[in-house]
PDB file with one MODEL, atoms N, CA, C and O in Angstrom:
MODEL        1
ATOM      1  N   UNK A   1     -49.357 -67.077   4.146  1.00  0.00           N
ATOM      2  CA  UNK A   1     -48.962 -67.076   5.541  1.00  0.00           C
ATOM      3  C   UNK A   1     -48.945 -65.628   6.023  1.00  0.00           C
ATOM      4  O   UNK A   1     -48.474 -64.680   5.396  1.00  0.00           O
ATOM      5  N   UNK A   2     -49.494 -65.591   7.160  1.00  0.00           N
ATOM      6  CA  UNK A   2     -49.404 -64.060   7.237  1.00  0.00           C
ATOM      7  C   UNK A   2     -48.442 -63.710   8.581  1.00  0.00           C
ATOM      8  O   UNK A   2     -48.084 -64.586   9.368  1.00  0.00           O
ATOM      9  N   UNK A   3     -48.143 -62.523   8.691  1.00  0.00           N
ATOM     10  CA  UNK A   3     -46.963 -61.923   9.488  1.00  0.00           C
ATOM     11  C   UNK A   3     -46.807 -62.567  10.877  1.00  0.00           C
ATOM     12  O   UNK A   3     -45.781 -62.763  11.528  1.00  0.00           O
ATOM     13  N   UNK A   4     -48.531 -62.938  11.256  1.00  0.00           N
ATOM     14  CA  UNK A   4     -48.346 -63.091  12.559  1.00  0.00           C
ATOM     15  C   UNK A   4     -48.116 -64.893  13.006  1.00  0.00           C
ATOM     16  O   UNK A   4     -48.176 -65.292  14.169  1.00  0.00           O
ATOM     17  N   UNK A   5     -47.818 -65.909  11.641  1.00  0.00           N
ATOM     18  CA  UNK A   5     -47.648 -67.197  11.442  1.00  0.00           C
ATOM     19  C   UNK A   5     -46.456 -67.289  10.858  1.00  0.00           C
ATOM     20  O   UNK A   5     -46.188 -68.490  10.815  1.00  0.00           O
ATOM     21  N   UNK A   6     -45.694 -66.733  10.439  1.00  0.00           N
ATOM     22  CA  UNK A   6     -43.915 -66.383  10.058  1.00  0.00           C
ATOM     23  C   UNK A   6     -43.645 -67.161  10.966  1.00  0.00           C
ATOM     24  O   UNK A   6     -44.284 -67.212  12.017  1.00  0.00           O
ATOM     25  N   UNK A   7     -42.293 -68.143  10.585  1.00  0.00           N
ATOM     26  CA  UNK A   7     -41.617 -68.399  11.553  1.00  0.00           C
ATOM     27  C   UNK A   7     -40.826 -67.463  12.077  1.00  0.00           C
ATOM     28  O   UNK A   7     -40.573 -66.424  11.468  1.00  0.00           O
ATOM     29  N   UNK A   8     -40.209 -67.824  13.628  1.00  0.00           N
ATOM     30  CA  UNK A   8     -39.600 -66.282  14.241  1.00  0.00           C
ATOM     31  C   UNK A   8     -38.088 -66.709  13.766  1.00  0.00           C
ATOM     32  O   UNK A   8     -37.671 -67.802  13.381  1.00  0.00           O
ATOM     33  N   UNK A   9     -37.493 -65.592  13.915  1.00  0.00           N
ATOM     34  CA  UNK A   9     -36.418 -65.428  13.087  1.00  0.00           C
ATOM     35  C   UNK A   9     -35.416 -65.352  14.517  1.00  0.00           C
ATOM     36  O   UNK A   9     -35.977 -65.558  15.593  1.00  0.00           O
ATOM     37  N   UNK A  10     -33.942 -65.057  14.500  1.00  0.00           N
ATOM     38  CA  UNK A  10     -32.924 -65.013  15.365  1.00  0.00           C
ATOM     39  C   UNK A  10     -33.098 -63.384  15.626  1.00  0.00           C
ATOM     40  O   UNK A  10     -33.380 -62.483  14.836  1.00  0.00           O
ATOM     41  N   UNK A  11     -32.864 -63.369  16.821  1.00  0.00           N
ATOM     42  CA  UNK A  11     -33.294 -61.864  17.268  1.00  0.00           C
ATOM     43  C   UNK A  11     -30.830 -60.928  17.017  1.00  0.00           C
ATOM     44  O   UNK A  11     -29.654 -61.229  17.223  1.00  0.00           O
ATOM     45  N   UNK A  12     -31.538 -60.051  16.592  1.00  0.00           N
ATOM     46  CA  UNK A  12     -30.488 -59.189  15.875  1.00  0.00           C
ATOM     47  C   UNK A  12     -30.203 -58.549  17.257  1.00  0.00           C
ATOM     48  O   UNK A  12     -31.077 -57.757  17.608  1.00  0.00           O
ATOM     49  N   UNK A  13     -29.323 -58.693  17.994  1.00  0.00           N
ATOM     50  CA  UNK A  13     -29.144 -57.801  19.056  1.00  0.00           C
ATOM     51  C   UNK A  13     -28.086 -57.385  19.191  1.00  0.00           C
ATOM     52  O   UNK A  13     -27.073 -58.083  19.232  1.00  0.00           O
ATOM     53  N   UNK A  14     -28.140 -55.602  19.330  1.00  0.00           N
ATOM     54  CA  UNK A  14     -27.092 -54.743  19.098  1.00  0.00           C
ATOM     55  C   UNK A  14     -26.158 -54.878  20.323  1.00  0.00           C
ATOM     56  O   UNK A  14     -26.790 -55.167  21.339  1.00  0.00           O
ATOM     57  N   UNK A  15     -24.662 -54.732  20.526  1.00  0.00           N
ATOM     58  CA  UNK A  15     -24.071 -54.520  21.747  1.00  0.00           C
ATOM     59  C   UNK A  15     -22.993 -53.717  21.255  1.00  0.00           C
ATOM     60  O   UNK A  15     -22.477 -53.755  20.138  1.00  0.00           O
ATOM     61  N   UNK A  16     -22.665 -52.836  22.431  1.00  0.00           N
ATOM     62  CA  UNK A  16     -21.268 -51.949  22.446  1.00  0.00           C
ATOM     63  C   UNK A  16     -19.694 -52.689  21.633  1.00  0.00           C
ATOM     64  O   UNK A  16     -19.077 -53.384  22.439  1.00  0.00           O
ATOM     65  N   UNK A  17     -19.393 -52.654  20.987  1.00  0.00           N
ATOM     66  CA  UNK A  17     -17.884 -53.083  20.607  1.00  0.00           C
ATOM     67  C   UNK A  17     -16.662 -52.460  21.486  1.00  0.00           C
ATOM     68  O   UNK A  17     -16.377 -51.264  21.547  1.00  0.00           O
ATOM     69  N   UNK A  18     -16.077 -53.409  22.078  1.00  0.00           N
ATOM     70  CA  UNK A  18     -15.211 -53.475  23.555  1.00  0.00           C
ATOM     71  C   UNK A  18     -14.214 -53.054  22.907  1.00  0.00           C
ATOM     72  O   UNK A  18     -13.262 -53.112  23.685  1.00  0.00           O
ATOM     73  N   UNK A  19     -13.765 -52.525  21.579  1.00  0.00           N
ATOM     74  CA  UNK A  19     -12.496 -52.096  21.124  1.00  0.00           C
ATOM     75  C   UNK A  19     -13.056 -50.276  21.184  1.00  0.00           C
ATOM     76  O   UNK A  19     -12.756 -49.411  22.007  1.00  0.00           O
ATOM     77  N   UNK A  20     -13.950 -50.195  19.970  1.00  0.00           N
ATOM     78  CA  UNK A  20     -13.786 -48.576  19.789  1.00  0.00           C
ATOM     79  C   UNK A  20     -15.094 -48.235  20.422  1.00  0.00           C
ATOM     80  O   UNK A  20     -15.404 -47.044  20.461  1.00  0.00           O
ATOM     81  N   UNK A  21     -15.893 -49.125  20.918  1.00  0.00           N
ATOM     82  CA  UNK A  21     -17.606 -48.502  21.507  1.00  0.00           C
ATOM     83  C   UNK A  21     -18.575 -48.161  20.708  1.00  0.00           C
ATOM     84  O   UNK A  21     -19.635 -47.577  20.936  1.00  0.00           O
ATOM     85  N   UNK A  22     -18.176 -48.527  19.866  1.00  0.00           N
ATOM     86  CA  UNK A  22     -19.185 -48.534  18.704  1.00  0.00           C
ATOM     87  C   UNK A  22     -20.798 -49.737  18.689  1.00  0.00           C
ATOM     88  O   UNK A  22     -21.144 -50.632  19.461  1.00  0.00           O
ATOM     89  N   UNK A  23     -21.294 -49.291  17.689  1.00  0.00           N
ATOM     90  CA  UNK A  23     -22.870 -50.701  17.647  1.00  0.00           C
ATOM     91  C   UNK A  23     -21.909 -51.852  17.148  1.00  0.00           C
ATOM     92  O   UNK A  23     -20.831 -51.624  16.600  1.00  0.00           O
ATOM     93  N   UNK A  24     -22.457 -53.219  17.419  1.00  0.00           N
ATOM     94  CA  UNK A  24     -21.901 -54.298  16.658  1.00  0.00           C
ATOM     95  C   UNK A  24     -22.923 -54.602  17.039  1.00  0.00           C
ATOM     96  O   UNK A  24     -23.541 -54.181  18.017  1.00  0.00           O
ATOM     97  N   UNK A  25     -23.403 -55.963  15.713  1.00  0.00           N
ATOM     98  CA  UNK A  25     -24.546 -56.993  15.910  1.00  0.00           C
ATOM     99  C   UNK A  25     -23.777 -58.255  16.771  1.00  0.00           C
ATOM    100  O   UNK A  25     -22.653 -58.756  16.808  1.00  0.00           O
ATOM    101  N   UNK A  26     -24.813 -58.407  17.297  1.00  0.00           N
ATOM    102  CA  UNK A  26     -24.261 -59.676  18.654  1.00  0.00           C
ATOM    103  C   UNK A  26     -24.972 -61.187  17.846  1.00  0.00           C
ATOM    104  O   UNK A  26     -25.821 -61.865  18.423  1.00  0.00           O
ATOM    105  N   UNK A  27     -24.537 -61.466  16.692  1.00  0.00           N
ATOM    106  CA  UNK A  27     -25.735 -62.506  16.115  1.00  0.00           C
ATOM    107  C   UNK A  27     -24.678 -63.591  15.226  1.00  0.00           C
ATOM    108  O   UNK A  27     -23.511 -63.258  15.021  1.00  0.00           O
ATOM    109  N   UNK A  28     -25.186 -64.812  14.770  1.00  0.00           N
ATOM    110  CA  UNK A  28     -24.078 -65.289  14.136  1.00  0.00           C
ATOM    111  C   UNK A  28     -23.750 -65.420  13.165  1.00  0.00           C
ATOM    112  O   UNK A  28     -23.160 -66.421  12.760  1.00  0.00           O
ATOM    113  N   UNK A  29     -24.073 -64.330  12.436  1.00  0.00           N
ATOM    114  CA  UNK A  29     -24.022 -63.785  10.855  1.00  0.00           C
ATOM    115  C   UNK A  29     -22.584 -63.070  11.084  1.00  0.00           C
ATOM    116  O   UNK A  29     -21.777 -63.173  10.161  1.00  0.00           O
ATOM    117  N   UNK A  30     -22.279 -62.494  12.017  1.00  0.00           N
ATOM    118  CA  UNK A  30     -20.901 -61.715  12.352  1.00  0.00           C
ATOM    119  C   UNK A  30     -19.552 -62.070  13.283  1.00  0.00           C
ATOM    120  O   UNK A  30     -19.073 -61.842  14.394  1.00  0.00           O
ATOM    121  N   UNK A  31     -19.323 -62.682  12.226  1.00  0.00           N
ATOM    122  CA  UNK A  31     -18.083 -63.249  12.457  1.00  0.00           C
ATOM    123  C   UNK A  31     -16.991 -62.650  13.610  1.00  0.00           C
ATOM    124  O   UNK A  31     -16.227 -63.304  14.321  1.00  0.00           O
ATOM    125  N   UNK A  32     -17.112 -61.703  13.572  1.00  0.00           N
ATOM    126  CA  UNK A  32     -16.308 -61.169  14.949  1.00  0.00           C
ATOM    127  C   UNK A  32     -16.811 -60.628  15.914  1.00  0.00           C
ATOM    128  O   UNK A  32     -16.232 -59.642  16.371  1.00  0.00           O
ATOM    129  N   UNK A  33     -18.016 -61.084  16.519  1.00  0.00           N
ATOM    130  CA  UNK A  33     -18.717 -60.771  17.399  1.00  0.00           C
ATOM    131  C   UNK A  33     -18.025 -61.066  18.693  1.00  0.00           C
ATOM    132  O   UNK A  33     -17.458 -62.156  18.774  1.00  0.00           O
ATOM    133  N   UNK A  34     -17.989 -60.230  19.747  1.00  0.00           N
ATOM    134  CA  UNK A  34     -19.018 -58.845  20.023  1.00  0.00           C
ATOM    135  C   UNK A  34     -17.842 -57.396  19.078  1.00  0.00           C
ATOM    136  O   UNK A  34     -17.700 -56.194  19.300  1.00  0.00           O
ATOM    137  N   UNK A  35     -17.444 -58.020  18.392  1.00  0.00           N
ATOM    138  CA  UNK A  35     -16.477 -57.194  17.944  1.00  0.00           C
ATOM    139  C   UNK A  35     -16.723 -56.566  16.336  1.00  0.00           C
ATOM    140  O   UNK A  35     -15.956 -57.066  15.513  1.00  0.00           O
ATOM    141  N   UNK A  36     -17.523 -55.715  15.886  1.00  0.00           N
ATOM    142  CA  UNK A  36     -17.671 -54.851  15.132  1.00  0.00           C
ATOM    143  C   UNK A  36     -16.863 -55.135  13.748  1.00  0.00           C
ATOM    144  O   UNK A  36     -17.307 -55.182  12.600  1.00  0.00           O
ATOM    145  N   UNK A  37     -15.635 -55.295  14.189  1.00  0.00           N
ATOM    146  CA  UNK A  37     -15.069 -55.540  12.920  1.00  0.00           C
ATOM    147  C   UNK A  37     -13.616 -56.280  13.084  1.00  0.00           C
ATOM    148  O   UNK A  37     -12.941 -55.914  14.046  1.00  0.00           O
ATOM    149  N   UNK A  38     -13.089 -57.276  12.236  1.00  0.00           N
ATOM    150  CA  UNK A  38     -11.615 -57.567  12.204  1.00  0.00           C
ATOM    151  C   UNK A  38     -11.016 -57.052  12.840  1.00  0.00           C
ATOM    152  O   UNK A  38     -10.677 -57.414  13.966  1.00  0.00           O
ATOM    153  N   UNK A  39     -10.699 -55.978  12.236  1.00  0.00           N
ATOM    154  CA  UNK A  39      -9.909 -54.722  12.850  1.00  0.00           C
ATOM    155  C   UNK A  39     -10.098 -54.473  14.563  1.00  0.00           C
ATOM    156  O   UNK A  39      -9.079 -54.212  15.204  1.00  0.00           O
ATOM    157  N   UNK A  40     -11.133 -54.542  15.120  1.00  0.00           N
ATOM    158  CA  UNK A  40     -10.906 -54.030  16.424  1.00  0.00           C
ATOM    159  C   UNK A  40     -10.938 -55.613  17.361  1.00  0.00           C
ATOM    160  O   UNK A  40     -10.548 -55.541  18.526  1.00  0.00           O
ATOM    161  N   UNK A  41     -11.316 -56.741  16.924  1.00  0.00           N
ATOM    162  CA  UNK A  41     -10.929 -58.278  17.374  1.00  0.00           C
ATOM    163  C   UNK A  41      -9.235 -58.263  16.835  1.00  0.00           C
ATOM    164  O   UNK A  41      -8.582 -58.820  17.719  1.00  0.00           O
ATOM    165  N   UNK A  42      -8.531 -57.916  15.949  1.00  0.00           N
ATOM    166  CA  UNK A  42      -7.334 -57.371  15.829  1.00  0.00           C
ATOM    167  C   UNK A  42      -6.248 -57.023  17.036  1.00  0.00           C
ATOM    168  O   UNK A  42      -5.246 -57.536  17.534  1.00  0.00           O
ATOM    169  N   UNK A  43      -7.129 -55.740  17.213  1.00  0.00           N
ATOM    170  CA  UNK A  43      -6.590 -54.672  18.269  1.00  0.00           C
ATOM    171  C   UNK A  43      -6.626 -55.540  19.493  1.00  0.00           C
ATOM    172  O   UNK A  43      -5.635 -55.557  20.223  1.00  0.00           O
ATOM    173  N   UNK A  44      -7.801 -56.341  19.813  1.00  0.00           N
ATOM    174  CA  UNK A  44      -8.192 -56.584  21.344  1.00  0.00           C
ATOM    175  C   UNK A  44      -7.104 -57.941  21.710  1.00  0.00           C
ATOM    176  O   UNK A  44      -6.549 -58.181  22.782  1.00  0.00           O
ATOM    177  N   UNK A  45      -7.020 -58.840  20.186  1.00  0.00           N
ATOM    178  CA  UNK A  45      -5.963 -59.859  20.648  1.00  0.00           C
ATOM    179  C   UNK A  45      -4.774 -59.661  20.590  1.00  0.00           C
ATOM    180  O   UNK A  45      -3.967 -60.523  20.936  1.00  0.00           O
ATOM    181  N   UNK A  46      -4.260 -57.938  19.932  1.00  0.00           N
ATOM    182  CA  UNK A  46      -2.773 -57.755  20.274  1.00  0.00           C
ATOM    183  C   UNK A  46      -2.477 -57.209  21.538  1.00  0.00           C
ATOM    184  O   UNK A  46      -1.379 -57.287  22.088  1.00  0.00           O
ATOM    185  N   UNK A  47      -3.583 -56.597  22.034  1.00  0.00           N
ATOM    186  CA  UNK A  47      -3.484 -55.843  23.669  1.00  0.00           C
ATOM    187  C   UNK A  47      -3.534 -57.541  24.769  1.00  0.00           C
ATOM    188  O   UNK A  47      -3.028 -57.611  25.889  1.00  0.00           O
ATOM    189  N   UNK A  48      -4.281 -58.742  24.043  1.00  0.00           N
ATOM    190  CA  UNK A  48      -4.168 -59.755  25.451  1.00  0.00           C
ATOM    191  C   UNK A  48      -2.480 -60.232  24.682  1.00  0.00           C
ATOM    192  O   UNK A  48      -1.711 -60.397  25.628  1.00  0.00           O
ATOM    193  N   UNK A  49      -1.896 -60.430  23.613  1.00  0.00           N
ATOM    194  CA  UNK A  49      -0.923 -60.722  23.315  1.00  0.00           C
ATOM    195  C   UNK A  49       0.613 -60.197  23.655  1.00  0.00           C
ATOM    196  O   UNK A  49       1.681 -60.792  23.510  1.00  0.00           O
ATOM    197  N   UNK A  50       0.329 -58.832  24.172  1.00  0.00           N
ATOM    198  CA  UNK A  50       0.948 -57.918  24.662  1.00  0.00           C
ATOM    199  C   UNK A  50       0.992 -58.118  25.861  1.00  0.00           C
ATOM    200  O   UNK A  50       2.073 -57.772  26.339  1.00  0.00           O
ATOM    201  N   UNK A  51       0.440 -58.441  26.421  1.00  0.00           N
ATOM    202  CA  UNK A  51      -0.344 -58.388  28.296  1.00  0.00           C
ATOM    203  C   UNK A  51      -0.002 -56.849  28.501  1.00  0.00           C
ATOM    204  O   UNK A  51       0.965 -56.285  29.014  1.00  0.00           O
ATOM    205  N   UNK A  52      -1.384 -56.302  27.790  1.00  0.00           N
ATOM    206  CA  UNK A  52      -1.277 -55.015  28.047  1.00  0.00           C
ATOM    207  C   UNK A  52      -2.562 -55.281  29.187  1.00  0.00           C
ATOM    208  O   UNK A  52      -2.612 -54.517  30.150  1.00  0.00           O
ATOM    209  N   UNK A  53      -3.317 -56.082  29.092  1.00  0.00           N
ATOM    210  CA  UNK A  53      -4.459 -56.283  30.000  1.00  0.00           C
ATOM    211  C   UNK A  53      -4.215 -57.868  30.990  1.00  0.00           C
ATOM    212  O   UNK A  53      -4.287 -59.067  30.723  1.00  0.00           O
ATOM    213  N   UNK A  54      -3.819 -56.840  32.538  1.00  0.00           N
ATOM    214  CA  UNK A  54      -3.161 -57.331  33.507  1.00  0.00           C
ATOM    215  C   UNK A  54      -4.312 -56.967  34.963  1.00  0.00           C
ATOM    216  O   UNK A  54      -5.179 -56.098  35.055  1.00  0.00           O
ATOM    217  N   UNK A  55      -3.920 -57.915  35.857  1.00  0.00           N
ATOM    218  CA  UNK A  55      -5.070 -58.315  36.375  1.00  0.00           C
ATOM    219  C   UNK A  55      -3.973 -57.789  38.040  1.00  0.00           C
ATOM    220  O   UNK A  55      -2.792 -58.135  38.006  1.00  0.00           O
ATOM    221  N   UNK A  56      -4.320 -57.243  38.939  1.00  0.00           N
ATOM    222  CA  UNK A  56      -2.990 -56.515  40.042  1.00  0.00           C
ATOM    223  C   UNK A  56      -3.382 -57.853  41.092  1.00  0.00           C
ATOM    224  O   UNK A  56      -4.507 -58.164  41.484  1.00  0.00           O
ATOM    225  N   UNK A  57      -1.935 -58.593  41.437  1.00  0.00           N
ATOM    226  CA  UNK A  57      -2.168 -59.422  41.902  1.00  0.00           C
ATOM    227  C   UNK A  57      -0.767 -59.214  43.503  1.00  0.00           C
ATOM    228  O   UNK A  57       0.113 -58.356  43.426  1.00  0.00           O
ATOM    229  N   UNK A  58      -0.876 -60.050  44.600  1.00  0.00           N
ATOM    230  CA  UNK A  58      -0.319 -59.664  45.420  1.00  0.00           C
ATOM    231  C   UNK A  58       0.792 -60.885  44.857  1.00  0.00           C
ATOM    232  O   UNK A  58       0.519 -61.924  44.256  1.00  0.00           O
ATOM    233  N   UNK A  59       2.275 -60.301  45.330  1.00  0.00           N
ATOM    234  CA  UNK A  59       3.090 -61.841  44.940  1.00  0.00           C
ATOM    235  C   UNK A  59       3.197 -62.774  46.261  1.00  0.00           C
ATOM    236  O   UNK A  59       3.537 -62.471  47.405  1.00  0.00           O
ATOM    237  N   UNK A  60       2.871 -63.764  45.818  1.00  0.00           N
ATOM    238  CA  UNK A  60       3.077 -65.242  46.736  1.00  0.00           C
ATOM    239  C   UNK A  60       4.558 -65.730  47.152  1.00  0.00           C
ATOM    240  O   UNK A  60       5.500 -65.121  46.645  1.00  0.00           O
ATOM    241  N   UNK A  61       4.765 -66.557  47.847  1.00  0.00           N
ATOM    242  CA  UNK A  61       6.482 -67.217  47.960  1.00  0.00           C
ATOM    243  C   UNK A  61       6.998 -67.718  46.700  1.00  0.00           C
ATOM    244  O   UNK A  61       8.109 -67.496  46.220  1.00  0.00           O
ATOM    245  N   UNK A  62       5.906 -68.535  46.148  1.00  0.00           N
ATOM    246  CA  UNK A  62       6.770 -68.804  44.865  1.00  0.00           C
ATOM    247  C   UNK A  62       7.048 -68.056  44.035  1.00  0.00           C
ATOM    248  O   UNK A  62       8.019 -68.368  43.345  1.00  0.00           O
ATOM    249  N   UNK A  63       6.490 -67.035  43.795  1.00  0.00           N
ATOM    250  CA  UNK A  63       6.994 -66.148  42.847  1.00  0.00           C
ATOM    251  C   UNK A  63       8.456 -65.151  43.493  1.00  0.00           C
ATOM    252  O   UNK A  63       9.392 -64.636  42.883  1.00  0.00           O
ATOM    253  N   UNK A  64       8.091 -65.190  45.077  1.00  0.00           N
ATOM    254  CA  UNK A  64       9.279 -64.841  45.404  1.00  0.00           C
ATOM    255  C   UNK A  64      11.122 -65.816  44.639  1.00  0.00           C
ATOM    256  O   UNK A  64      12.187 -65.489  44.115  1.00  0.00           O
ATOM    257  N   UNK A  65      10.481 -66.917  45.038  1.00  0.00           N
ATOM    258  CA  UNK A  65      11.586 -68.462  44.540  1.00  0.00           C
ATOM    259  C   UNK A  65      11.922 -67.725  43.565  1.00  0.00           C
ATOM    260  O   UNK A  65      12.986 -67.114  43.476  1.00  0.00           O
ATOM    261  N   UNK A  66      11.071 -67.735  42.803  1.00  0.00           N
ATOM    262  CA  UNK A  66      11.235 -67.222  41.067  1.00  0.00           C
ATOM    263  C   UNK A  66      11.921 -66.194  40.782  1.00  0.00           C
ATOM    264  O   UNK A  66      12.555 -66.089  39.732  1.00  0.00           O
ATOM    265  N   UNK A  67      11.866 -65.174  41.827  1.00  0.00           N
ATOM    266  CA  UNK A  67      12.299 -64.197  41.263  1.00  0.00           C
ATOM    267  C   UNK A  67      14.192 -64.515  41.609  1.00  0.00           C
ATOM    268  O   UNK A  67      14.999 -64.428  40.684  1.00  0.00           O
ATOM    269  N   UNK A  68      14.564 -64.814  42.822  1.00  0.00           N
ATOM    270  CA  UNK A  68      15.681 -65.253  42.822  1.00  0.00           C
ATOM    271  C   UNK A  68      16.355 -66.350  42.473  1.00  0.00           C
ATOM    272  O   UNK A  68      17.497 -66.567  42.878  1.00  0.00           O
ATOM    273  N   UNK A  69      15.478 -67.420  41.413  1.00  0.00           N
ATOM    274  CA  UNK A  69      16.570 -68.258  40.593  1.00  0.00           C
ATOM    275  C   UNK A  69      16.438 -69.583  41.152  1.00  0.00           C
ATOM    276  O   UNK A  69      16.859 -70.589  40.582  1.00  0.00           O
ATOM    277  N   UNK A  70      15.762 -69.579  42.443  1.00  0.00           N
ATOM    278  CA  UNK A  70      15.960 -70.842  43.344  1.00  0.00           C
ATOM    279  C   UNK A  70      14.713 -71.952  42.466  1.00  0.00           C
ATOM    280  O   UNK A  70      14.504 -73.018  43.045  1.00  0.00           O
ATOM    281  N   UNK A  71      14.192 -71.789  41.583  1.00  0.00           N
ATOM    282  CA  UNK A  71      13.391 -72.681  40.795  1.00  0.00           C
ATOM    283  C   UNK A  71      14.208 -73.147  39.746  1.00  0.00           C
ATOM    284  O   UNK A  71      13.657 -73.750  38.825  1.00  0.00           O
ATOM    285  N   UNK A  72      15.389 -72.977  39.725  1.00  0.00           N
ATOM    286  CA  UNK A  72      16.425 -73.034  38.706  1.00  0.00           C
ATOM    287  C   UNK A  72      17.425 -74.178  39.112  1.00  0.00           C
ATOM    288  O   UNK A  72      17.981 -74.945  38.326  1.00  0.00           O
ATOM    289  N   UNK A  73      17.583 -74.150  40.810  1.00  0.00           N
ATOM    290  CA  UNK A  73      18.529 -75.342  40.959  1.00  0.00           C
ATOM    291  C   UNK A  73      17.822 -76.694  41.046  1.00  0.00           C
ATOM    292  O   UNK A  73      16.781 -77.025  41.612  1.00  0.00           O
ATOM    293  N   UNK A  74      19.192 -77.747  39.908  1.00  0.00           N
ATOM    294  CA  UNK A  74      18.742 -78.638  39.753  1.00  0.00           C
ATOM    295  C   UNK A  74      18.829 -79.517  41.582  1.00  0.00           C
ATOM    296  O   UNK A  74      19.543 -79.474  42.585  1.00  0.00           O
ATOM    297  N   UNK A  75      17.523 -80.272  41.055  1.00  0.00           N
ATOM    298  CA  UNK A  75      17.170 -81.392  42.022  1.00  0.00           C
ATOM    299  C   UNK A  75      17.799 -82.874  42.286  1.00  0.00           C
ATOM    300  O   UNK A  75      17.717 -83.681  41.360  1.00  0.00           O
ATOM    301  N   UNK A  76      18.392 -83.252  43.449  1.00  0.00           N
ATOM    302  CA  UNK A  76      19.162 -84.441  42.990  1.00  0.00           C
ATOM    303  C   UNK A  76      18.307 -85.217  42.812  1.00  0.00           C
ATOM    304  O   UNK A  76      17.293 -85.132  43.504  1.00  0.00           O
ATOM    305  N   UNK A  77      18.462 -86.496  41.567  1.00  0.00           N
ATOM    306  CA  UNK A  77      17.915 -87.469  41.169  1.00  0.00           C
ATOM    307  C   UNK A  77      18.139 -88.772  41.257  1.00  0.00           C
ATOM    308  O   UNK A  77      17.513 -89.702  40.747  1.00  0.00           O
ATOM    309  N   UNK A  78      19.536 -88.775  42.273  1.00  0.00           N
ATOM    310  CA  UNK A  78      19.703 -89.804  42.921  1.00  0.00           C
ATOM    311  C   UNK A  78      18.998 -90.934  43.791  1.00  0.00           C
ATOM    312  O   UNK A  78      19.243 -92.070  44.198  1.00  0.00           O
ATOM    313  N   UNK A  79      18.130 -90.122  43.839  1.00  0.00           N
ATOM    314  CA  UNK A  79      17.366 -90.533  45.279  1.00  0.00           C
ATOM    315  C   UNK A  79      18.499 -90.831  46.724  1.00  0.00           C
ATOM    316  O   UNK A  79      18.202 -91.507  47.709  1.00  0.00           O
ATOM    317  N   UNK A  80      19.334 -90.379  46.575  1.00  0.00           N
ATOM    318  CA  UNK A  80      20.002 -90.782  48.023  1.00  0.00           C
ATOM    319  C   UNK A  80      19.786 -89.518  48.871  1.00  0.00           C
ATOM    320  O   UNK A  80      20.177 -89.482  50.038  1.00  0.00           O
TER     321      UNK A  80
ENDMDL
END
């Protein structure tokens, strides 16, 4: 069989690693893809575990409610 009748293979494609910026293979031989290594898929799920990575949001009324407790009083269940 010659080179140009090979079956084609999974293409190896390099991408940046979103922890330290490093090469990582983007392929599914690598288990922590797009992430380079344990270690920096590690790092990236203690920073979303942390909510160190926060999204700036305007606050709404309900979160106003929330903030003063009023989601806290109970509801009568009487129905009367």
């Amino acid at each position: 069989m010659s080179p140009e009748q090979s079956p084609a293979r999974p293409m190896r494609r390099i991408v940046t690693c979103p922890t330290c910026g490093g090469e990582s293979v983007h392929a599914l031989d690598n288990p922590f893809r797009p992430f380079c290594s344990e270690r920096c898929k590690n790092v990236d799920f203690g920073a979303w575990a942390s909510e160190s990575y926060r999204l700036e949001a305007r606050p709404t009324p309900s979160d106003d409610a929330d903030a003063e407790g009023n989601d806290l009083i109970p509801r009568d269940q009487s129905g009367s």
